[in-house]
N, C-alpha and C positions, 0 to 999 in steps of 0.2 A: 504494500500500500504506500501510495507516496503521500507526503506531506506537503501541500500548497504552499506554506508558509515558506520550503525551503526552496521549493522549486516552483515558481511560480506559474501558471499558465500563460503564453506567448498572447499581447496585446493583439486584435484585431479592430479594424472598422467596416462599419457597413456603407453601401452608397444604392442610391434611388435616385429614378429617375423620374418623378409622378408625371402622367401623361392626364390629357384632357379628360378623357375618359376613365381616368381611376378615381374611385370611388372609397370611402374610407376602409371600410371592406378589402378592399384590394390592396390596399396599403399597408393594413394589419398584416394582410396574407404574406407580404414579400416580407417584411420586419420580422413576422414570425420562423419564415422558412431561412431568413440570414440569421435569426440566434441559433437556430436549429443544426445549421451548418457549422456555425462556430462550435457550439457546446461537443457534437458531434467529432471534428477537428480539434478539439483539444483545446482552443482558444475564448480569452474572455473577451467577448465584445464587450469597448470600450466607448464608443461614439458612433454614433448613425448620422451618415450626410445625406439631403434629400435636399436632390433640382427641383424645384417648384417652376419652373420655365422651362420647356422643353427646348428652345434653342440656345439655351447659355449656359455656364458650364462655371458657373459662379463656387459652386455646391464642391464639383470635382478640383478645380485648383485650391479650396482652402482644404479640402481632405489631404488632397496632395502634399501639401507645406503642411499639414497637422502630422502625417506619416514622417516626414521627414524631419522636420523637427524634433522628435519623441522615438523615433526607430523601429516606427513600427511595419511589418515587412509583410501584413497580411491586408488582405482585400477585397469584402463578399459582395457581389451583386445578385440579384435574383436570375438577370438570363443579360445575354449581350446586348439586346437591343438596350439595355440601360446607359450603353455604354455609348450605341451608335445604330442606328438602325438598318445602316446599311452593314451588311456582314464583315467584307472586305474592312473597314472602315472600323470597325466594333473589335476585328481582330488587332490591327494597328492598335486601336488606342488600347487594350487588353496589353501589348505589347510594350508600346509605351510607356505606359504606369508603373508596369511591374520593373522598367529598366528607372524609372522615377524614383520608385520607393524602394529598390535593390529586395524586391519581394517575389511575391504570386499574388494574383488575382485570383480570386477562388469562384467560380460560378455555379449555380443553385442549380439551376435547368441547363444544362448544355444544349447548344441546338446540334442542328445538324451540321450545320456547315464551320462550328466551332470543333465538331469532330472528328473532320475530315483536312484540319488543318493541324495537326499536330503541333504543340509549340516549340519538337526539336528538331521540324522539318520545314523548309521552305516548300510551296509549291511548286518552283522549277526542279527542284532534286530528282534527282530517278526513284 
């Protein structure tokens, strides 16, 4: 059995994207499924960031400078389009970040086209 105290569990954040269309409901639902993934994962969620604007990204640069400032190296979203809705796009900035905060992005729902990208393979590789 370990002891918390001596070993602490590894800080994470969560990040949301609220869209026109979510409803509190739905908001509970992703909040719920990023502690789920934390607790799951070993990690204490420490802070939840949420875009209230869908084209601005106000929310993701102070999470950004919140992770880097405090060293924190983990990062849950509920599914990519949080991140970007175009795939291609949503992969980048998944990539991005995780070279930002020298961490991982941890995604709730994987899609499909997040799983056919591997993050140790380029899509030109053989």
């Amino acid at each position: 059995m370990t002891d918390d105290t001596t070993h602490p569990r590894p800080l994470c954040v969560g990040y949301l994207r609220l869209r026109f269309s979510d409803d509190d409901q739905s908001e509970q639902q992703h909040v719920a499924a990023i502690a789920a993934l934390a607790e799951r994962e070993g990690f204490t969620l420490s802070l939840l960031f949420v875009e209230t604007r869908w084209q601005r990204a106000l929310a993701l640069n102070a999470m950004t400078a919140h992770c880097q400032q405090r060293a924190i190296r983990h990062v849950i979203v509920p599914n990519s389009d949080h991140l970007n809705t175009l795939p291609s796009l949503a992969y980048l900035s998944k990539n991005l970040l995780q070279q930002d905060i020298g961490g991982q992005v941890w995604i709730v729902r994987p899609d499909t086209e997040e799983s056919s990208c591997s993050p140790t393979t380029s899509r030109g590789e053989p």
